[in-house]
N, CA, C and O of each residue as an XYZ file, in Angstrom:
852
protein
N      -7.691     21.084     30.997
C      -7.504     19.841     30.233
C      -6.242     19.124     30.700
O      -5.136     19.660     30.774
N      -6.561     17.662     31.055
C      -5.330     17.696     31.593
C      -4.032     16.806     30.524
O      -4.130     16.119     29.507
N      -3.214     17.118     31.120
C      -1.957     16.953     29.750
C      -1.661     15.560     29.703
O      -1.812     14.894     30.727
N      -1.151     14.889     28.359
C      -0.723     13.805     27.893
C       1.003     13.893     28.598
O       1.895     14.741     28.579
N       0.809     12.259     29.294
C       2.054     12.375     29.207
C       2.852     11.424     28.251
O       2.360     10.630     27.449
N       4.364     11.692     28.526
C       5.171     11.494     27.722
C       6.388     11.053     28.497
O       6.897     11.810     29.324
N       6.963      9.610     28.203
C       8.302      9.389     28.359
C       9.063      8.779     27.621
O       9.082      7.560     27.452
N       9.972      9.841     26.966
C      11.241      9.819     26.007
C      12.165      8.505     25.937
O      12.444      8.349     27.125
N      12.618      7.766     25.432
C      13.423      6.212     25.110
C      14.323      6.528     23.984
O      13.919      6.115     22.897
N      15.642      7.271     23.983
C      16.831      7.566     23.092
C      17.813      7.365     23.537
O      17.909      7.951     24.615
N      18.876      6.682     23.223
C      20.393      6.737     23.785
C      20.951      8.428     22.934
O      22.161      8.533     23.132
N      20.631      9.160     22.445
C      20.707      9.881     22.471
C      20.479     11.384     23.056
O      19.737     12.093     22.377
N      21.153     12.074     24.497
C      20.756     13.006     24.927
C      20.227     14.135     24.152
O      19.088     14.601     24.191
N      21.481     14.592     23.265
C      20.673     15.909     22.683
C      19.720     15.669     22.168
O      19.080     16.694     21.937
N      19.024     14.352     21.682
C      17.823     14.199     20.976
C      16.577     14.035     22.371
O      15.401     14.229     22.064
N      16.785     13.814     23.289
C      15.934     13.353     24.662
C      15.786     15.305     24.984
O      14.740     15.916     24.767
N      16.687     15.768     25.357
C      16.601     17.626     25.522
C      15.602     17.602     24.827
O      14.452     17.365     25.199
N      16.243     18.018     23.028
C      15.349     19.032     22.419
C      14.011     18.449     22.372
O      13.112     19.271     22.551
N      13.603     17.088     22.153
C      12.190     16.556     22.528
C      11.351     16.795     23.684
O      10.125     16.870     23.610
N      12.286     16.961     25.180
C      11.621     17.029     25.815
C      11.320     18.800     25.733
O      10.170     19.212     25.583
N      12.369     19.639     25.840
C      12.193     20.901     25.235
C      10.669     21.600     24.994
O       9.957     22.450     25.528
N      10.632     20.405     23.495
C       9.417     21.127     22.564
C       8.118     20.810     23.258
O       7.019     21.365     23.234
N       8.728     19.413     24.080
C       6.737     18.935     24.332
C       6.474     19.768     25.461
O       5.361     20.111     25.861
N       7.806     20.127     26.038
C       7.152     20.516     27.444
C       6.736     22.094     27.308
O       6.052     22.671     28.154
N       7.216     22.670     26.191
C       6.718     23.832     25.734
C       5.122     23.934     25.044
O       4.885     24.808     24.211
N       4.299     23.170     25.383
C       3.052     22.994     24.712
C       1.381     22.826     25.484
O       1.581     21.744     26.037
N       0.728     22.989     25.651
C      -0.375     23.157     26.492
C      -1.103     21.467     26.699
O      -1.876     21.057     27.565
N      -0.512     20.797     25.575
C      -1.025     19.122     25.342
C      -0.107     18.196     25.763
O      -0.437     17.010     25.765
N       1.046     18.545     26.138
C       1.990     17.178     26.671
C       2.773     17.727     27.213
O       3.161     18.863     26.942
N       3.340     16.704     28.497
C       4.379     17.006     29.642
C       4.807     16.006     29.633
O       4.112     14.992     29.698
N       6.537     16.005     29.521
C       7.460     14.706     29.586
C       7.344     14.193     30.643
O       7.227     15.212     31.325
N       7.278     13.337     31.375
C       7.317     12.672     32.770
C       8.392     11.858     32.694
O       8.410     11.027     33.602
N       9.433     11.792     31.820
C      10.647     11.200     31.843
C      11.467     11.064     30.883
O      11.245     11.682     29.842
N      12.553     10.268     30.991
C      13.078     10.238     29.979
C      14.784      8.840     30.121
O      15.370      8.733     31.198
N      15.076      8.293     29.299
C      16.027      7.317     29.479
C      16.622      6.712     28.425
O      16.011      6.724     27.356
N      17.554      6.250     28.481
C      18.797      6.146     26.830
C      18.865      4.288     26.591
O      19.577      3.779     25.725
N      18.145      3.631     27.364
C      18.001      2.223     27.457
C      16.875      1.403     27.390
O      15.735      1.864     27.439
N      17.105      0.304     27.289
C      15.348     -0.498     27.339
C      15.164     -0.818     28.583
O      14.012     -0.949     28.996
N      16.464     -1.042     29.580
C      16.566     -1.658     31.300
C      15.788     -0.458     32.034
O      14.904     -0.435     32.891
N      16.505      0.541     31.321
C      15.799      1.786     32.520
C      14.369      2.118     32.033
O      13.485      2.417     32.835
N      14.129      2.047     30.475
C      12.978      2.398     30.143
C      11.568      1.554     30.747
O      10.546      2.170     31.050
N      11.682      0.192     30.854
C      11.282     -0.570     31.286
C      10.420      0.011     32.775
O       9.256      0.352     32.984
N      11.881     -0.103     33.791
C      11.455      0.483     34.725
C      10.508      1.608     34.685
O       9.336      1.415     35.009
N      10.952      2.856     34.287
C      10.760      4.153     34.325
C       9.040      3.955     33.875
O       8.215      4.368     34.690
N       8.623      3.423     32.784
C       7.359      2.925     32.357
C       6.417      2.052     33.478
O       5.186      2.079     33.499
N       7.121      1.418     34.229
C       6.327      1.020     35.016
C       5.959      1.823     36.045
O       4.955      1.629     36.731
N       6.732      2.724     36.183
C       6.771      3.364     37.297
C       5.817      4.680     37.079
O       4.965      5.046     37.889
N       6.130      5.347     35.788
C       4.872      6.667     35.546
C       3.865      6.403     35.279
O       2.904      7.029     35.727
N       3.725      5.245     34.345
C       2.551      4.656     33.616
C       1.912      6.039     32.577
O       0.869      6.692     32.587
N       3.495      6.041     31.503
C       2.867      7.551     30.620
C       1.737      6.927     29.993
O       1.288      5.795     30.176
N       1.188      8.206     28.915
C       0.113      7.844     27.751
C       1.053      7.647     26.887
O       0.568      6.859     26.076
N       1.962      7.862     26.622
C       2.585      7.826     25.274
C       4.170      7.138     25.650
O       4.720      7.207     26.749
N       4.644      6.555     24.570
C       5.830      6.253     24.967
C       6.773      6.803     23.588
O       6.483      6.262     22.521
N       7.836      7.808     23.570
C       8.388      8.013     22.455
C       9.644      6.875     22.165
O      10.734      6.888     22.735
N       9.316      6.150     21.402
C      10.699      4.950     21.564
C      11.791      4.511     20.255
O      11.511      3.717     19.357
N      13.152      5.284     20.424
C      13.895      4.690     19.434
C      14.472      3.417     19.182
O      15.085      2.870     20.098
N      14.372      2.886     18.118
C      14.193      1.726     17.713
C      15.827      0.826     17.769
O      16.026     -0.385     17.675
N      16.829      1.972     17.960
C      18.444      2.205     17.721
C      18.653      1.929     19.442
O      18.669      3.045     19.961
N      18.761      1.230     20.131
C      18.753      1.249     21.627
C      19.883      0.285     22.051
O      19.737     -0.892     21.721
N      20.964      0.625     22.724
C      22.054     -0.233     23.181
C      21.626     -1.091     24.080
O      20.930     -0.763     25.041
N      22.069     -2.433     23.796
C      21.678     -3.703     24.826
C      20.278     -4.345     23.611
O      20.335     -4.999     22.569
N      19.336     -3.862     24.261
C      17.908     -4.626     23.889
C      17.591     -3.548     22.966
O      17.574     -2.455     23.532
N      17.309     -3.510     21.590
C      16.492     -2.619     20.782
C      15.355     -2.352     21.025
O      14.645     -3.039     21.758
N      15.066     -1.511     20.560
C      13.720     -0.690     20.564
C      12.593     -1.432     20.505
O      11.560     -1.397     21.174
N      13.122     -2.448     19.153
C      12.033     -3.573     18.947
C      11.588     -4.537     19.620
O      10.446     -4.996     19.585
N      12.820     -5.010     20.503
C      12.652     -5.758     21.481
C      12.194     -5.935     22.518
O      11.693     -6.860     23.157
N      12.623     -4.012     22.731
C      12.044     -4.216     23.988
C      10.330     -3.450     23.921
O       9.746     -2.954     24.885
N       9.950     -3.523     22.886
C       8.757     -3.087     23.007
C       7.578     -3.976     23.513
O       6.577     -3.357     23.873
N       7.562     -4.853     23.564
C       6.678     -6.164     24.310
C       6.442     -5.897     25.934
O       5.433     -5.827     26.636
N       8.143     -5.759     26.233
C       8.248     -5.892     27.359
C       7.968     -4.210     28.031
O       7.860     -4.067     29.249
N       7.858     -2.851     26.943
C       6.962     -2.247     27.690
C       5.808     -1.823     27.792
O       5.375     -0.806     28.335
N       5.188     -2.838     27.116
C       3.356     -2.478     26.964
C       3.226     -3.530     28.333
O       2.629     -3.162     29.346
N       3.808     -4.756     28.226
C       3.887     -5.416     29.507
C       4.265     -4.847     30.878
O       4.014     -5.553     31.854
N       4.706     -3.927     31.022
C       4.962     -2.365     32.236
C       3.788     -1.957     32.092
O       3.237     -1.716     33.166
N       3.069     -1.751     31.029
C       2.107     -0.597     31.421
C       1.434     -0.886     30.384
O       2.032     -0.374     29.438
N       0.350     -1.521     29.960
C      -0.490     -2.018     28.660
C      -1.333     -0.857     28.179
O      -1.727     -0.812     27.014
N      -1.624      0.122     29.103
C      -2.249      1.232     29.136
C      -1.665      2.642     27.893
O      -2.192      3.609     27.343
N      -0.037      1.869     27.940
C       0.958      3.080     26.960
C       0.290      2.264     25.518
O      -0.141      1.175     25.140
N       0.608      3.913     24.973
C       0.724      3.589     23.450
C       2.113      4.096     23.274
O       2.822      4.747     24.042
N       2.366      3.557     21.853
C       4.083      3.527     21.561
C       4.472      4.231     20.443
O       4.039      3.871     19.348
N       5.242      5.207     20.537
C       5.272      5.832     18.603
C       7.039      5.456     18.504
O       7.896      6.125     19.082
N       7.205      4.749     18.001
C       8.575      4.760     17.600
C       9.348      5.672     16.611
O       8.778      6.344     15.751
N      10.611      5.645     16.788
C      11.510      6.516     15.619
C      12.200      5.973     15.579
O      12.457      5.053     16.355
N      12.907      6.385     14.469
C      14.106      5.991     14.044
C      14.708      6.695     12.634
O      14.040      7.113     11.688
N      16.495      6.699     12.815
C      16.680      7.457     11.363
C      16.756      6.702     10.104
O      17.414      7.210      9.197
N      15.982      5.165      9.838
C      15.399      4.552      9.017
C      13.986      5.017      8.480
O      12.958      5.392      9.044
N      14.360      4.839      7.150
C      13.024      5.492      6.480
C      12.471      4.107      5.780
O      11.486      4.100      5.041
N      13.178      3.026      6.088
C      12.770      1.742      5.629
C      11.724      1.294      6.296
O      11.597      1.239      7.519
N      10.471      0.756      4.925
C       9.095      0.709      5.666
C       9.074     -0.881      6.654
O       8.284     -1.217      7.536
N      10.512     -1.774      5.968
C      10.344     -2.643      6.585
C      10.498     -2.866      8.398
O      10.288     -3.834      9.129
N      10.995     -1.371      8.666
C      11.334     -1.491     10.376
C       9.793     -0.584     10.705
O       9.415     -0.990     11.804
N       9.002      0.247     10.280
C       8.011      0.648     10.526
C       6.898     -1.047     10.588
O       6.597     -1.470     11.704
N       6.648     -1.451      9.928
C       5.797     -2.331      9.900
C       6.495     -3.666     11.288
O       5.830     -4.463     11.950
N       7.577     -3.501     11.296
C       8.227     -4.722     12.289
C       7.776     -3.772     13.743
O       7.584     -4.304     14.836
N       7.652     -2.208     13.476
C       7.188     -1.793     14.843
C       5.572     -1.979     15.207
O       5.091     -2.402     16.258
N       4.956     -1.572     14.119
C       3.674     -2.165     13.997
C       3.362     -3.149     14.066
O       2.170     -3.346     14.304
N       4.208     -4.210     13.908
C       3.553     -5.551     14.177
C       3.744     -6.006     15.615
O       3.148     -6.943     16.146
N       4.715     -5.164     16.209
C       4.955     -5.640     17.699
C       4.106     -4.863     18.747
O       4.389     -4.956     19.941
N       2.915     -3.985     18.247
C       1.980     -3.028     19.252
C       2.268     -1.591     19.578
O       1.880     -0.899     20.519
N       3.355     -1.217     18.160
C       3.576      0.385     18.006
C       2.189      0.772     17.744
O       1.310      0.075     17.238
N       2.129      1.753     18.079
C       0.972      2.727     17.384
C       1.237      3.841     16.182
O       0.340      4.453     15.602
N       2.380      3.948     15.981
C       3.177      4.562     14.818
C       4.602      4.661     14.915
O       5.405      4.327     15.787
N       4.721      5.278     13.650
C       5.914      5.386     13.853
C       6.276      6.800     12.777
O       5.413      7.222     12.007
N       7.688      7.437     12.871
C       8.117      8.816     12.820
C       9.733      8.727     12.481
O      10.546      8.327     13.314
N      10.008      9.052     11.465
C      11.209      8.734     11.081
C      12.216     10.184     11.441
O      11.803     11.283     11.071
N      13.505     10.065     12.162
C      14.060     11.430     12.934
C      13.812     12.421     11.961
O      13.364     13.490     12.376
N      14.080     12.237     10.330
C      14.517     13.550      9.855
C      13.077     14.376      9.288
O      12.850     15.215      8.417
N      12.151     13.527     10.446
C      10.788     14.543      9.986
C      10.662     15.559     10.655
O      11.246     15.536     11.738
N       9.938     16.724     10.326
C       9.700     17.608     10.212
C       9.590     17.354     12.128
O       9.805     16.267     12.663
N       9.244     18.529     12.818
C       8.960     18.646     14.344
C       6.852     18.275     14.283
O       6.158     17.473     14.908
N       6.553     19.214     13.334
C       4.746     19.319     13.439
C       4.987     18.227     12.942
O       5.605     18.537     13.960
N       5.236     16.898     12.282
C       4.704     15.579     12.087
C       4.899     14.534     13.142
O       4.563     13.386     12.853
N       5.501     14.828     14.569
C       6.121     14.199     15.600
C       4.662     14.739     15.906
O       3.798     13.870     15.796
N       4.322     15.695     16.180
C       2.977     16.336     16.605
C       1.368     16.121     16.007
O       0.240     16.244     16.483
N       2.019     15.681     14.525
C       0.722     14.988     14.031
C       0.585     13.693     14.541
O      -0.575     13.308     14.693
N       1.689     12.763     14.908
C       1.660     11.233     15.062
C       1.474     11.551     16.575
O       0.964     10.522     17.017
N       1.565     12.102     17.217
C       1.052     12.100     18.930
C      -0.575     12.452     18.800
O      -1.445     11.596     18.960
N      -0.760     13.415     18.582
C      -1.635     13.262     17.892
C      -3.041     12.677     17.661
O      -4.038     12.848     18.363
N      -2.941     12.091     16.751
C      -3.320     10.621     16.108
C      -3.559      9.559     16.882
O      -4.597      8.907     16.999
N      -1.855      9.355     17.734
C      -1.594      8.064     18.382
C      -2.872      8.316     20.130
O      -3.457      7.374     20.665
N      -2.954      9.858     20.626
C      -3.150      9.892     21.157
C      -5.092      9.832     21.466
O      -5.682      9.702     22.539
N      -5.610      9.971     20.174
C      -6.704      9.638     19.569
C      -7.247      7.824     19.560
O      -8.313      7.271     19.287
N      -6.241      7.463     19.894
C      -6.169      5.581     19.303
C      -5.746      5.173     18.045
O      -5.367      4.049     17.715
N      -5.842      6.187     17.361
C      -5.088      6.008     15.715
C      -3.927      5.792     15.443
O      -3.037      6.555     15.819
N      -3.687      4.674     14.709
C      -2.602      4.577     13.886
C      -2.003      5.681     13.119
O      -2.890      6.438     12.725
N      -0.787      6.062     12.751
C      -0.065      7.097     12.103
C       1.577      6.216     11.340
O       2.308      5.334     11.791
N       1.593      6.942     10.147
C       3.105      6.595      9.824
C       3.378      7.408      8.832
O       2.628      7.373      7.856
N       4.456      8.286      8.842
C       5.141      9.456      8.923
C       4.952      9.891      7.378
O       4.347      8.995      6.788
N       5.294     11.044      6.478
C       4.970     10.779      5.172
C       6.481     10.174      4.303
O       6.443      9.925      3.098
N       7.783     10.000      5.159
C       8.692      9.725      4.308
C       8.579      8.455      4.266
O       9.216      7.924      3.356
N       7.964      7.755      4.963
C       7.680      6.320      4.949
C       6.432      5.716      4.083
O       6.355      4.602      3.564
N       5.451      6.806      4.080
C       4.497      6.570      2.739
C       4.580      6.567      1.382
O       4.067      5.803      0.565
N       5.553      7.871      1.182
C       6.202      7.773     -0.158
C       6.979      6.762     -0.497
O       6.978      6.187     -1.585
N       7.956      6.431      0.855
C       8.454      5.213      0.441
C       7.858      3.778     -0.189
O       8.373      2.973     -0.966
N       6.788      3.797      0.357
C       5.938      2.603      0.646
C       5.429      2.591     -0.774
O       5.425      1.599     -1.503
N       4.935      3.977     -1.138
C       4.589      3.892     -2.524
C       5.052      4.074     -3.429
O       4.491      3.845     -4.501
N       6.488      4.651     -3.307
C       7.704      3.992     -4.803
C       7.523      2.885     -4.875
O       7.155      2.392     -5.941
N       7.711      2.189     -3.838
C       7.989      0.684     -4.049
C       7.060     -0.230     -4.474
O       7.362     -1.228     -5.128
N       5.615      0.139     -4.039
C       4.487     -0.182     -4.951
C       4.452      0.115     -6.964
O       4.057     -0.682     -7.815
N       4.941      1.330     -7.142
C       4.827      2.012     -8.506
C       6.032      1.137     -8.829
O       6.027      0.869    -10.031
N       7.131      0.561     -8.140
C       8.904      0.060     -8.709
C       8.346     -1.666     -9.110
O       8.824     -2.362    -10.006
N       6.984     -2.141     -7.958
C       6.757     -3.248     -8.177
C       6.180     -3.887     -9.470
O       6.371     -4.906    -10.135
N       5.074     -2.370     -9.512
C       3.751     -2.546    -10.952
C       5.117     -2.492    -12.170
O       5.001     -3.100    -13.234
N       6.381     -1.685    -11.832
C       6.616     -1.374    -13.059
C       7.484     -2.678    -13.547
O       7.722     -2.865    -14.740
N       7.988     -3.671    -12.385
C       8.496     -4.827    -13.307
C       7.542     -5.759    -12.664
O       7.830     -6.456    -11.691
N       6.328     -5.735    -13.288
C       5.707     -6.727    -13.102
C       5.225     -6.733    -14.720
O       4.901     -7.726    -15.371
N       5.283     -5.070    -15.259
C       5.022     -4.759    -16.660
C       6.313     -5.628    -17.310
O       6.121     -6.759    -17.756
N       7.295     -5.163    -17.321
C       8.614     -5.730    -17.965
C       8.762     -7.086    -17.841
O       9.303     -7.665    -18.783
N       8.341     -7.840    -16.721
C       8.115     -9.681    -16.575
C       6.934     -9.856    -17.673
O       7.022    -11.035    -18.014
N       5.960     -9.301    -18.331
C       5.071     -9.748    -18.991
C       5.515     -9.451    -20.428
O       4.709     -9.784    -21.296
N       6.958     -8.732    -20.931
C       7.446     -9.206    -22.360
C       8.221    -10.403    -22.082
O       8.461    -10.910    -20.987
N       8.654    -10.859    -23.506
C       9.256    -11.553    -23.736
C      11.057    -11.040    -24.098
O      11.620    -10.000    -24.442
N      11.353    -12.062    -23.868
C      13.176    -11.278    -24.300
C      13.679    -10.738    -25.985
O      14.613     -9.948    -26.124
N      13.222    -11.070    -26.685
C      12.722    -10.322    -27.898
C      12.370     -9.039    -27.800
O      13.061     -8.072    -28.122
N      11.033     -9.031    -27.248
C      10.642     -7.927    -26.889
C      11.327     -6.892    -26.417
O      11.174     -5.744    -26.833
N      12.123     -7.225    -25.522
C      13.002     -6.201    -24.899
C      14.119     -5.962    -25.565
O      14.838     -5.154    -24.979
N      14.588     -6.406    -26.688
C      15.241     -6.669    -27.157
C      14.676     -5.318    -28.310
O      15.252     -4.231    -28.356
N      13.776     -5.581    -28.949
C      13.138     -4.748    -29.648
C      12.826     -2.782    -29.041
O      12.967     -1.696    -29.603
N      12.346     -3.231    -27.604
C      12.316     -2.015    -27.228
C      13.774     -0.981    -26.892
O      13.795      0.249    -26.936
N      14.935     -1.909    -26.555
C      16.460     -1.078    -26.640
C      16.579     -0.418    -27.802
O      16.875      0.777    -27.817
N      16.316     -1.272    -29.138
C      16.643     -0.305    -30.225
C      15.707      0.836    -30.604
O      16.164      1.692    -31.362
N      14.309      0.968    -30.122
C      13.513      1.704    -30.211
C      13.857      3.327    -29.376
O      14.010      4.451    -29.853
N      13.883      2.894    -28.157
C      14.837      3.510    -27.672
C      15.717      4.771    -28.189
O      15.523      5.986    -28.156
N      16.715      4.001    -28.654
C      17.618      4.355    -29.628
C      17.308      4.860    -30.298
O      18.018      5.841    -30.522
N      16.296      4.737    -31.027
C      15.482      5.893    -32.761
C      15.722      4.860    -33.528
O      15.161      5.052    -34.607
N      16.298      3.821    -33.507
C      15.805      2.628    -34.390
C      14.781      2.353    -35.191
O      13.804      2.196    -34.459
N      14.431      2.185    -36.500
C      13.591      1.896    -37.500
C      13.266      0.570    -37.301
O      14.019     -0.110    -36.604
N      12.141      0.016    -37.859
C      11.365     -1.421    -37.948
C      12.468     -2.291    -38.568
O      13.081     -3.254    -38.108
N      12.552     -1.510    -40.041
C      13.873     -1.890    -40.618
C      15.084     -2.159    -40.418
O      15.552     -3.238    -40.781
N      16.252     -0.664    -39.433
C      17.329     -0.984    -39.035
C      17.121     -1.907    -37.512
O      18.015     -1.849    -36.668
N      16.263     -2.479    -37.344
C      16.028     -3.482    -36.293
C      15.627     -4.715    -36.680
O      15.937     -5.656    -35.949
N      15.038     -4.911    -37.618
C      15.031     -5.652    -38.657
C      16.813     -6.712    -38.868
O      17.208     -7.870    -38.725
N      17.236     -5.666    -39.183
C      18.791     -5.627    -39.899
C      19.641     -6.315    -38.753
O      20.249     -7.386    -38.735
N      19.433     -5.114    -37.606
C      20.273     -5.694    -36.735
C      19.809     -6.708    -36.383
O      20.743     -7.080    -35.673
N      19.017     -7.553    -36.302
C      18.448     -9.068    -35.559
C      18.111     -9.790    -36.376
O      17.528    -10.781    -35.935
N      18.227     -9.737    -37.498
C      18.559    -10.840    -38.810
C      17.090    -11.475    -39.161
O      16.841    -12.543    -39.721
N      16.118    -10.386    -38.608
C      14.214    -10.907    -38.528
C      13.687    -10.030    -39.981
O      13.993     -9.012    -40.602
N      12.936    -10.886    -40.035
C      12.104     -9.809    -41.363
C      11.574     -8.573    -40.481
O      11.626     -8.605    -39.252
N      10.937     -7.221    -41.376
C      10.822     -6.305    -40.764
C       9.005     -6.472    -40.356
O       8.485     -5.818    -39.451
N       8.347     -7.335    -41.112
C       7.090     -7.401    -40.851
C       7.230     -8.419    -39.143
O       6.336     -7.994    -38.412
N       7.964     -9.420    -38.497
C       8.296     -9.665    -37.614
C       8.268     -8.570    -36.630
O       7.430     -8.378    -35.748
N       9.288     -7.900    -36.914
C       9.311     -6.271    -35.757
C       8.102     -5.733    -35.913
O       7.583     -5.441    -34.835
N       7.463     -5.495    -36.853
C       6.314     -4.746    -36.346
C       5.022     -5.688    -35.481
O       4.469     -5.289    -34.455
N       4.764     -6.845    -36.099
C       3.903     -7.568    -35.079
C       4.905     -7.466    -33.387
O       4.374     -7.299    -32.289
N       6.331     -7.613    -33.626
C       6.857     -7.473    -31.912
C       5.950     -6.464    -31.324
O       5.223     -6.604    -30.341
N       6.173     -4.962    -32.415
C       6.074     -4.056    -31.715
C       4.567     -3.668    -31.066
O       4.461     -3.135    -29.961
N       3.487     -3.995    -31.868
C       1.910     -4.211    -32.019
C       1.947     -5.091    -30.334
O       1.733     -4.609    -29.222
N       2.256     -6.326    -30.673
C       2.279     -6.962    -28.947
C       2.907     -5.937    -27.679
O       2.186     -5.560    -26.755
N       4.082     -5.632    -27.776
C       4.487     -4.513    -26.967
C       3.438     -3.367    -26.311
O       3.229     -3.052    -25.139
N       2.882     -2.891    -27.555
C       1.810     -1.568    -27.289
C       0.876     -2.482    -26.488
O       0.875     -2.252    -25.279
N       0.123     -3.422    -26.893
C      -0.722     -4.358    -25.979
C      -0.463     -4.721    -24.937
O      -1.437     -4.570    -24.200
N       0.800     -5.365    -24.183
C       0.809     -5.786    -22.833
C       0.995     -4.856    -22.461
O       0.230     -4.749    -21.503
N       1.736     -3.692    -22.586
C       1.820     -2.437    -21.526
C       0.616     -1.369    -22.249
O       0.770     -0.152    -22.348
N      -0.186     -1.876    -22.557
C      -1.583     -0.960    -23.054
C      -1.207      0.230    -23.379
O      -1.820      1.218    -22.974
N      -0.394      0.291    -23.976
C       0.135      2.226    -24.869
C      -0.534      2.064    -26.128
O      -1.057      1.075    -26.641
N      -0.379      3.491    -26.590
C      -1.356      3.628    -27.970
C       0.043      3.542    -28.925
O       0.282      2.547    -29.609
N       0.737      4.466    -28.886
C       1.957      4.414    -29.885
C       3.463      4.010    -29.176
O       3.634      3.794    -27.976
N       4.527      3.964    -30.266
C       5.787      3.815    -29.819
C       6.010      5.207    -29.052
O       6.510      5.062    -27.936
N       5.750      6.463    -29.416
C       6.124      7.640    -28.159
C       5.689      7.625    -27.112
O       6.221      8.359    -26.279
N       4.501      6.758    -26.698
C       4.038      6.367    -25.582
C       4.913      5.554    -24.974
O       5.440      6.066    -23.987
N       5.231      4.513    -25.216
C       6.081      3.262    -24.987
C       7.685      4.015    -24.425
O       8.403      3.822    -23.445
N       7.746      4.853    -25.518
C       9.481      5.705    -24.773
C       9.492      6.715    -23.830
O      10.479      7.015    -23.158
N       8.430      7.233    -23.773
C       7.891      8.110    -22.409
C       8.068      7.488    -21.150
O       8.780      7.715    -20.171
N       6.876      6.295    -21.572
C       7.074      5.212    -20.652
C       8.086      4.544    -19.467
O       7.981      4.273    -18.271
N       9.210      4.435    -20.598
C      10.147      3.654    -20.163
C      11.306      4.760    -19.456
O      12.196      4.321    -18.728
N      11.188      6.142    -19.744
C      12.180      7.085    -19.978
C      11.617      7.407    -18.383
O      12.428      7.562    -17.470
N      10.701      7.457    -18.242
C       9.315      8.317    -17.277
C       9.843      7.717    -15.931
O      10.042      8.362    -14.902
N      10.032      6.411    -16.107
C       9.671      5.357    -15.043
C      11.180      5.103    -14.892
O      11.568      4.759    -13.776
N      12.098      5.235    -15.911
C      13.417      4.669    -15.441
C      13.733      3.483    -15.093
O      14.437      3.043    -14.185
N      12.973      2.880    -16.139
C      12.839      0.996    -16.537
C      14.609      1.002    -16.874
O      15.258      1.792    -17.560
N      15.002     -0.063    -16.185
C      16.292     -0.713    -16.645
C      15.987     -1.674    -17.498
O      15.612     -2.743    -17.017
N      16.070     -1.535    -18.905
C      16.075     -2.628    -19.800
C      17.464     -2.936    -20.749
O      17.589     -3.923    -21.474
N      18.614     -1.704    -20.542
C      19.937     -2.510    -20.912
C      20.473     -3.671    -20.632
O      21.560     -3.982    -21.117
């Protein structure tokens, strides 16, 4: 079978070693190079014409990002897995949008560098799992104030003292409202965020780590 190749793109040596190290220790990939720049990478890509290109995104002179155009343009034939020690999904997707085929954030695991080759080497897209989780806090951080934009400032107002162990009454008191007022607040409350009771509602908020001070 014959082996995938591979040429390494880190201004970092000890990280270019132990990479090349592991792949070349493996029956599926052989480094065919390796270089700490986008000038030399450039070249070096035109010149092996790898299958794979490992490319950090952190690159002195021309970034990673930059210069990624210019090496599918060397060799249109490479696919590209980028890294980087950003776990921000917004530089994964800026690699993806420029003709990465994935991407692999450094402080992953070694077998997920191996799942995204992989993958990449399949034609598949890949992106790493610290970048998925990420991706999907930020989905669950979005739903959760998109909940909190749909009270009113009352409302929130109502839910601090609840919070608190606050009564209909001593909330009542403190906000100078009749107490039949607080309870219709509170009735609307359970409705836009669809909870059954107020222990639902403080779970809720406790659960999720809603900033409503």
């Amino acid at each position: 079978m014959k082996k995938t190749t591979i040429v390494i793109v880190d201004d970092h040596r000890l990280i270019r070693e132990t990479w090349n190290f592991i792949l070349n220790n493996t029956a599926a990939y052989e480094v065919a190079g390796e270089c700490g720049n986008a000038a030399e990478a450039i070249e070096l890509v035109a010149a092996l014409r790898p299958d794979i290109i490992i490319l950090d995104i952190n690159l002195p002179g021309i970034s990673g990002i930059e210069a990624l155009r210019l090496l599918l343009q060397s060799c249109r034939s490479s696919k590209i897995l980028g890294v980087s020690m950003h776990s921000q999904p917004a530089y994964a997707r800026k690699m993806l949008k420029e003709g990465a085929m994935g991407y692999v954030c450094k402080s992953s695991p070694s077998k997920e560098l191996f799942k995204a080759l992989e993958q990449i080497r399949a034609g598949k897209k890949y992106l790493c799992q610290e970048i998925k989780e990420t991706l999907a806090k930020q989905m669950m951080d979005n739903e959760e104030s998109k909940n909190l934009n749909i009270l009113s400032q009352r409302e929130l107002e109502i839910i601090r003292f609840l919070k608190k162990g606050f009564s209909s009454k001593e909330i009542a008191n403190e906000l100078f409202i009749s107490v039949k007022t607080v309870e219709v607040h509170r009735y609307n409350i359970l409705r836009k965020l669809n909870l059954r009771n107020t222990a639902a509602l403080i779970n809720f908020i406790t659960t999720n780590n809603m900033d409503i001070e």
